[in-house]
C-alpha positions in Angstrom: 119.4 90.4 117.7 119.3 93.8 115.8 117.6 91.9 112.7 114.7 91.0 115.7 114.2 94.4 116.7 113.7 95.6 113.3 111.4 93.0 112.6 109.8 93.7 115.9 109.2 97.7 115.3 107.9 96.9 111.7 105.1 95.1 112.9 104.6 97.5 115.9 104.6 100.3 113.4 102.1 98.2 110.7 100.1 98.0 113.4 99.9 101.5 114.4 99.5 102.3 110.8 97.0 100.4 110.4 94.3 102.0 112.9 95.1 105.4 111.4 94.2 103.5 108.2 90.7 102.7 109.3 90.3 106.0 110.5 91.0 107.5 106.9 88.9 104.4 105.2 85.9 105.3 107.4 86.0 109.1 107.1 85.7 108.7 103.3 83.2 106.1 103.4 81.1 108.7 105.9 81.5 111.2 102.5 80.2 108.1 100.3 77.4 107.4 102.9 76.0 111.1 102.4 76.4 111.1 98.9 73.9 107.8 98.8 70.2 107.8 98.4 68.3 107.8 95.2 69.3 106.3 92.0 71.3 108.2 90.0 70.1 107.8 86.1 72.6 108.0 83.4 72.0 106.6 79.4 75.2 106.4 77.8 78.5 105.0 78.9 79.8 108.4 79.0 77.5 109.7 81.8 77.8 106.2 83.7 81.6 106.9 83.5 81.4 110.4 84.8 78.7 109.3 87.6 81.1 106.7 88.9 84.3 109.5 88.5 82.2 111.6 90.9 82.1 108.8 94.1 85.8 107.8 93.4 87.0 111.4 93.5 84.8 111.9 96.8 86.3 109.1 99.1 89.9 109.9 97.3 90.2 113.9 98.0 89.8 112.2 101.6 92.0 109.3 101.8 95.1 110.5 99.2 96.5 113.0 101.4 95.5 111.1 104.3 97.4 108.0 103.3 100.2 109.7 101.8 101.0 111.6 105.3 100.5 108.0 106.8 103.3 106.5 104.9 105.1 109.0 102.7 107.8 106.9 100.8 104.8 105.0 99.4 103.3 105.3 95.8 99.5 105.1 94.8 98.3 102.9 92.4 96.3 105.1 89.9 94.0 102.6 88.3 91.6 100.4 90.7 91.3 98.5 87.3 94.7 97.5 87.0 96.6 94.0 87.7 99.6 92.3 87.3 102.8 92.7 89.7 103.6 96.2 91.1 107.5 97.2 91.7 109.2 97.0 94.6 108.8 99.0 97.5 105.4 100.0 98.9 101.9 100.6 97.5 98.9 102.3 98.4 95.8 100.0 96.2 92.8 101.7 97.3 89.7 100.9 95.6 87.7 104.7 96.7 83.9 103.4 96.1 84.2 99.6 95.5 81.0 98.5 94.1 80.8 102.1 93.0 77.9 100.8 90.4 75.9 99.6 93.5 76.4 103.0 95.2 74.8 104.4 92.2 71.7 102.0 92.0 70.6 102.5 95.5 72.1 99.5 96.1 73.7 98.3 99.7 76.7 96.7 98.3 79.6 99.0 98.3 83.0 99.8 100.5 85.8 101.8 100.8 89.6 100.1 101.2 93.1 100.5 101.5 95.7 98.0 101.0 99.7 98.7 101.6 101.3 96.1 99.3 105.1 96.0 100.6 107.5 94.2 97.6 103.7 92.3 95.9 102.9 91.4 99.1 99.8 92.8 101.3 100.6 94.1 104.7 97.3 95.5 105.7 94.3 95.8 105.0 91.0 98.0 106.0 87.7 97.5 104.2 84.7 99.6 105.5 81.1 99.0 104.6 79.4 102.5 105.5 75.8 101.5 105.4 76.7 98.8 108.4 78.8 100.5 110.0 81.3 97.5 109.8 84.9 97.9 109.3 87.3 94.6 108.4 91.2 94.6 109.2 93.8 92.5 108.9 97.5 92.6 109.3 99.9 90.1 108.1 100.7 87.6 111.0 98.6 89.3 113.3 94.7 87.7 112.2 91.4 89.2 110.4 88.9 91.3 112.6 85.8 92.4 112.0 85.7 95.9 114.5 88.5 93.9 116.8 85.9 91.1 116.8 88.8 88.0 115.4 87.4 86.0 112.2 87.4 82.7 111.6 87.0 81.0 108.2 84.0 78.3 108.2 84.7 74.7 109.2 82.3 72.8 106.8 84.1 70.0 104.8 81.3 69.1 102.2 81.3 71.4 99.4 77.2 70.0 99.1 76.5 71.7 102.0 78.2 75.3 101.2 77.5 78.7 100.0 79.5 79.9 97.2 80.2 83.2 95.6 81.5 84.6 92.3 81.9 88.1 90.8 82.8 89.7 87.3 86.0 91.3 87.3 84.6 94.2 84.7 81.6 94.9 82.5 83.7 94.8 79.5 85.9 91.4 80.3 87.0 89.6 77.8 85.1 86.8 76.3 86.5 83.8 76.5 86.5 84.6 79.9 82.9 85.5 80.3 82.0 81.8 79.0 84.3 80.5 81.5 82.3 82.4 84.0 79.3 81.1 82.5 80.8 77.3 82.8 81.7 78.0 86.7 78.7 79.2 87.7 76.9 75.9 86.0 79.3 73.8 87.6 79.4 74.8 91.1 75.3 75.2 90.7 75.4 71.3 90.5 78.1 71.0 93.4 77.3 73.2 96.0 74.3 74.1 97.9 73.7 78.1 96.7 75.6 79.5 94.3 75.7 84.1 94.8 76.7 86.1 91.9 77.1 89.9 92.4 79.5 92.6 92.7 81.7 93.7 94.1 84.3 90.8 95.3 85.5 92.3 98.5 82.6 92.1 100.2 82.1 88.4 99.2 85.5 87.8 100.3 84.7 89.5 103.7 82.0 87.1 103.9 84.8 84.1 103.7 86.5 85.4 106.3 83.6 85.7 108.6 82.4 82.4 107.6 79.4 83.2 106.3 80.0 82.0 102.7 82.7 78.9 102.2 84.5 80.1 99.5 84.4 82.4 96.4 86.1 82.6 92.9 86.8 84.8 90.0 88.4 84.6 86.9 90.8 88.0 86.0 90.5 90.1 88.6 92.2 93.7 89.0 94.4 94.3 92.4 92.1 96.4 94.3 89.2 94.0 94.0 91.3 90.9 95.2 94.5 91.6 97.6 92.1 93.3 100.3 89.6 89.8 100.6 92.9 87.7 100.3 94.6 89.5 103.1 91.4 88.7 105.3 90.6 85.0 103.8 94.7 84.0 104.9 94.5 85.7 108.5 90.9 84.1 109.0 92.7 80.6 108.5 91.4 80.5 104.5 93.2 79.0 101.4 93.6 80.9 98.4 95.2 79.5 95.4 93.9 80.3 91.6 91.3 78.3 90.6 93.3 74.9 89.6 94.8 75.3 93.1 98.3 76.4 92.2 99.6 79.5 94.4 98.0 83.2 93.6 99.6 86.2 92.7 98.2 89.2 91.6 99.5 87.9 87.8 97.2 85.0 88.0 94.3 84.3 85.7 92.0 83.3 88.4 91.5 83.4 91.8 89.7 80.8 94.8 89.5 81.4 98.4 87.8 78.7 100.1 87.3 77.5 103.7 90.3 75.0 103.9 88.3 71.9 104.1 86.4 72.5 101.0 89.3 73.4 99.2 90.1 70.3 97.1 86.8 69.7 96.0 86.0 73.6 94.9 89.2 72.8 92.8 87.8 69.6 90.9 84.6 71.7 90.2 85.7 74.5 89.0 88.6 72.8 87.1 85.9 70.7 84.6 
């Protein structure tokens, strides 16, 4: 009975957390919001770099302190870059400006999140897209919402009759997996109905859970840019698996989240 209760006031208390979460999430993305406009010009990689340093360090002297009050005992992954398994115990992975390289362009797509990752696994989730005003939650067990609204994954069984999604996980990736990019791309082009490919991956993600797009896939892939869609994808009713189906962690190679009755056949495509 006493192992209930705990169990019981965790998820209480995830749940609390996580409203004071969005609250954080949204106040930085308001900071992102009035930093946006024009397009901001840069002609080496150096001023890119520091252009892009500017946004993160915005939306993060907002949501560090905020977060760490929130949940003390947790630690703060540094790099929105990085992958792989995290220790045990609890993480903050924040992406502070994802799409940041949109943000600079004048472009739409961009978001703030925050993911707690309790012993590699995501708890909760908030991503906020400021320029819509739309902020997407999800807590583990309890569903995906877009502001409280519950989402729902898309029904559609025919891969022919879908909308897909892909993204690069960063400018610089590694060959070989560019060209496998490349290969994807060609062979969902002949599977599926409309094939998107931008950045950044959280947004396409949100998209699965909402069921507006059937499924999306990436090969590498940092923490920040997949845990927050896969959180949403799973309490929306989604599959995720890497892309030869097998389960996903954030060690995998490649990632799918798909609409679960499309599932099988995004596998055979994207496993040519």
């Amino acid at each position: 009975m006493s192992e209930m209760l705990q169990t019981t006031d965790l998820a209480a208390s995830d749940a609390d957390l996580l409203g004071q979460t969005a609250i954080a999430v949204r106040k930085a993305g308001s900071a992102l919001r009035e930093r946006f406009g024009d397009v901001v010009r840069y002609r080496t990689r150096d001023e890119l770099m520091r252009a892009l340093a500017v946004n993160d360090d915005t939306a993060l002297e907002i949501l560090r302190p905020r977060l760490t009050q929130l949940r003390p005992q947790a630690r703060w992954v540094e790099d929105e870059l990085d992958g792989g398994a995290l220790p045990s115990g609890e993480w903050w992975v924040v992406d502070p400006a994802e799409g940041n390289v949109n943000h600079l362009h004048g472009l739409p797509e961009w978001a703030v999140t925050a993911t707690l990752v309790r012993d590699n696994r995501p708890v909760l989730t908030v991503v906020h897209v400021p320029l819509t005003g739309e902020t997407y939650t999800a807590l583990t067990g309890a569903g995906a919402h877009l502001d409280g609204r519950p989402l729902h994954v898309s029904p559609t069984t025919d891969l022919g009759l879908s909308i897909v999604a892909t993204s690069q996980a960063r400018p610089d990736e590694d060959e070989t997996v560019v060209r496998r990019v490349g290969s994807s791309i060609t062979a969902m082009l002949l599977d599926a109905l409309v094939v998107r490919t931008a950045v950044p991956a959280t947004l396409h993600l949100a998209n699965v859970a909402a069921g507006r797009i059937d499924a999306f896939w990436q090969f590498a892939g940092a923490r920040a840019d997949l845990l927050p869609g896969a959180l949403l994808v799973t309490e929306a009713g989604g599959r995720v698996s890497d892309a030869e189906g097998r389960p996903w962690t954030p060690q995998s190679e490649s990632f799918l989240a798909t609409a679960p009755g499309i599932h099988a056949e995004a596998v055979t495509t994207l496993s040519r």
